[in-house]
C-alpha positions as CSV (number, residue, x, y, z in Angstrom):
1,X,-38.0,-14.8,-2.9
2,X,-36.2,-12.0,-5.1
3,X,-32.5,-11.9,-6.4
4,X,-30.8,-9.0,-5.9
5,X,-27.2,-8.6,-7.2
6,X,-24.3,-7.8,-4.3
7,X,-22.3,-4.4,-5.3
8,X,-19.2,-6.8,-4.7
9,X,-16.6,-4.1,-6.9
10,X,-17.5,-1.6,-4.5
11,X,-17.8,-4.2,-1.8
12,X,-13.6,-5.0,-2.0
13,X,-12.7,-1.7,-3.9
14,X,-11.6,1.4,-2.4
15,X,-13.0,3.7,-0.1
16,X,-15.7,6.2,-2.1
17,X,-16.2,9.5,-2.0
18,X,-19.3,8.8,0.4
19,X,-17.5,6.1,2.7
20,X,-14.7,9.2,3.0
21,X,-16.6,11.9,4.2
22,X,-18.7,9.3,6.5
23,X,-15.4,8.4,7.8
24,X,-14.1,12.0,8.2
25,X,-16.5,12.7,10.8
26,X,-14.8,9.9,13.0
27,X,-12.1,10.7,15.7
28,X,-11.4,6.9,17.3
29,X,-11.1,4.8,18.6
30,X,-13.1,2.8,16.0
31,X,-14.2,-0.9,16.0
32,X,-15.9,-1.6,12.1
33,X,-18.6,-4.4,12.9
34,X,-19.1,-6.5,9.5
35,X,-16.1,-4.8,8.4
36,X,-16.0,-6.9,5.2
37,X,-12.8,-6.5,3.4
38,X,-11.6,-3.7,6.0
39,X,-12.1,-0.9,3.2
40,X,-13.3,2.1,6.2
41,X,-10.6,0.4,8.5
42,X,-7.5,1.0,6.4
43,X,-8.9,4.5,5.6
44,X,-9.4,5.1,9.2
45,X,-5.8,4.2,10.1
46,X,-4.0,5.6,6.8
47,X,-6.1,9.0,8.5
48,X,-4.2,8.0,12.0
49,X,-6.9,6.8,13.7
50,X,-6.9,3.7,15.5
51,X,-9.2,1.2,14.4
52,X,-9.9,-2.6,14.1
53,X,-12.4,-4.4,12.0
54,X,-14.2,-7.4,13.1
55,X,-16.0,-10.1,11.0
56,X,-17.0,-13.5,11.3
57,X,-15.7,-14.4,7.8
58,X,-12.1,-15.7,7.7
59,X,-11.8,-14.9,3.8
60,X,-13.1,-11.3,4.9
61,X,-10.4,-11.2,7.5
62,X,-7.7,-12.2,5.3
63,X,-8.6,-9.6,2.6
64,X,-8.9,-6.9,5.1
65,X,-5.4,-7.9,6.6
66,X,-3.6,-7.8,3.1
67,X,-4.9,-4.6,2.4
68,X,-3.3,-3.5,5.8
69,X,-5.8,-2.7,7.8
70,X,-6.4,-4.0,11.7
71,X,-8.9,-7.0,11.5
72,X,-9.8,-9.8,13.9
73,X,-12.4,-12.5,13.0
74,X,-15.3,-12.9,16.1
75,X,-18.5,-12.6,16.2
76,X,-20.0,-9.0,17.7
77,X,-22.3,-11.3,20.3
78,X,-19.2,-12.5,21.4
79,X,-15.8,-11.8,23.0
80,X,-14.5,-8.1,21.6
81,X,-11.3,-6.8,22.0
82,X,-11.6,-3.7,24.0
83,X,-14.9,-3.7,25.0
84,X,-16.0,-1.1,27.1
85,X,-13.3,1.0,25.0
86,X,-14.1,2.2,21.7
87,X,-15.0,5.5,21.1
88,X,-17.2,5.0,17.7
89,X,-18.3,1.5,16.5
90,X,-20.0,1.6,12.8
91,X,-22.5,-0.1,11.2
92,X,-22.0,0.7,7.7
93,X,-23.0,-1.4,4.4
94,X,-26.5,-1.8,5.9
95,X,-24.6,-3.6,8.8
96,X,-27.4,-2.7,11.0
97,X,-28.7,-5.9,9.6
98,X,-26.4,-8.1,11.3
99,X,-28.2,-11.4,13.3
100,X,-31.6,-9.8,11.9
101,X,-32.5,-7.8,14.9
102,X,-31.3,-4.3,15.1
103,X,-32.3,-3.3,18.5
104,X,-30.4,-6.3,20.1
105,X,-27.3,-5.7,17.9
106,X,-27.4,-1.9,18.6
107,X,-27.7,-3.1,22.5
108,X,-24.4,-5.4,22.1
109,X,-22.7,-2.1,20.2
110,X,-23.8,0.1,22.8
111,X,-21.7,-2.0,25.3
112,X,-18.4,-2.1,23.5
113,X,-18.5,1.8,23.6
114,X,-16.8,3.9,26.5
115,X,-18.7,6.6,27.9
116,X,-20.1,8.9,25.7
117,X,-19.4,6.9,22.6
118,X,-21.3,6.7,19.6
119,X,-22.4,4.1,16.7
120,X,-22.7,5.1,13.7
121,X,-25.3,3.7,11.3
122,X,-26.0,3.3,7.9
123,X,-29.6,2.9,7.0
124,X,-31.9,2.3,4.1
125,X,-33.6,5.4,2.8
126,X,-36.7,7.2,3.8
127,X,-40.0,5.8,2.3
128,X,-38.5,2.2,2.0
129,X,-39.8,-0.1,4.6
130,X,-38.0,-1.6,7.8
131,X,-37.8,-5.7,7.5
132,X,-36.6,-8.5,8.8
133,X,-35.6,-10.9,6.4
134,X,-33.7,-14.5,5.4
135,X,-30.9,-13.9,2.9
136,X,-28.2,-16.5,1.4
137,X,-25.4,-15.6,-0.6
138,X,-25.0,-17.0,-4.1
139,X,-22.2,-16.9,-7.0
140,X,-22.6,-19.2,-9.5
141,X,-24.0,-22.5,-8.2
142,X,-22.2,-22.0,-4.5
143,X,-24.5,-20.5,-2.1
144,X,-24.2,-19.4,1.5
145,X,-26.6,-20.5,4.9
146,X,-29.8,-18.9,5.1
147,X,-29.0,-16.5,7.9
148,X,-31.2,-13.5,9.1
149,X,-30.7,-10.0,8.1
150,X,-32.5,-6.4,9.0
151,X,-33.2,-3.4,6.8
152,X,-33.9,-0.4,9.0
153,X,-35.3,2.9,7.5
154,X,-33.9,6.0,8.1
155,X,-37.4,6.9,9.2
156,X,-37.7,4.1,12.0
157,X,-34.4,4.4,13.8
158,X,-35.7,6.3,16.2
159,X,-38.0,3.3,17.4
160,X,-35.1,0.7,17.2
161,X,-32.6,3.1,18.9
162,X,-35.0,4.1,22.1
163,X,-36.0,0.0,22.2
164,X,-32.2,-0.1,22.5
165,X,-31.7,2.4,25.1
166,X,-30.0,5.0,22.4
167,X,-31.0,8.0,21.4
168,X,-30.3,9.6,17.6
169,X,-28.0,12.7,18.1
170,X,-27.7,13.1,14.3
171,X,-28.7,11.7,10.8
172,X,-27.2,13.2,7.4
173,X,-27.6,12.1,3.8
174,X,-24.3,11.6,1.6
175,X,-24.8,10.7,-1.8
176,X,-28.3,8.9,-1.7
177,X,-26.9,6.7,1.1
178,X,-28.4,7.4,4.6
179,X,-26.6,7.7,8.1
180,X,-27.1,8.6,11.8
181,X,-25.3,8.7,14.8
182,X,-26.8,7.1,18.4
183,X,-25.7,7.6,21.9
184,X,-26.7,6.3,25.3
185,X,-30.2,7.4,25.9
């Protein structure tokens, strides 16, 4: 396989430039999928938005709570607070990836929306292919489970959103990173 290095500064830093106007175009309420170290969830509620991260990490969970922002550790294919409620959920950090296949997680995301909700994704770049891979964590000599992932292309969302039942209602480029909004079909 390849070794690629994790941007983990970025990762458990602040907000950038890029994640802030991403997170600018949000209005609530917003459930973070993957929300890491709850970087877009303490921006979204120092912005007054209400919004709650969810990750299956406890050590994630714990970082995004002392940084003040609204976490809960669960897995998305399980039980989520509000379901049914949320006016955004995102997808960012190449979170699309999450359980390795896009469509079903987009599916799962579609039904923690209320009506007329939207998820908003971060994808890979045009050009670069859409995969489905196995991918471990290492730092040093500790390394994580194999566990599957998903890189979708910005030019293949369309496919994965329709075989989800969602239809793209935007895409925009900030920085070089890549993102589009989906709605109910």
């Amino acid at each position: 396989g390849t070794t690629r290095p994790v941007p983990l500064a970025t990762w458990i830093g602040a907000v950038t430039p890029v994640d802030r106007r991403v997170i600018e175009r949000l209005h609530g309420p917003v459930l973070d999928v993957g929300c890491g170290p709850g970087r877009h969830v303490a921006a979204l509620q120092r912005r007054g938005v209400t919004a709650l991260g969810i990750d299956v990490s406890p050590a994630a969970v714990l970082v995004a709570r002392n940084r003040g922002a609204a976490a809960v550790r669960g897995d998305v294919f399980g039980r989520v607070p509000a379901a049914g409620r949320w006016g955004e959920v995102l997808l960012l950090d190449g979170n699309v990836g999450i359980g390795g296949r896009p469509a079903r997680l987009l599916r799962r995301c579609a039904t923690l929306l209320r009506t007329h909700g939207r998820v908003v994704v971060e994808l890979s770049p045009p050009g670069t292919p859409t995969v489905r891979v196995r991918v471990r964590l290492e730092h040093g000599r500790e390394t994580s489970a194999w566990f599957p992932w998903a890189h979708v292309a910005a030019d293949d969302i369309d496919v994965v959103a329709r075989s989800a039942g969602l239809r793209v209602t935007d895409r925009f480029e900030e920085g070089s990173r890549w993102f589009c909004g989906l709605v109910a079909a």
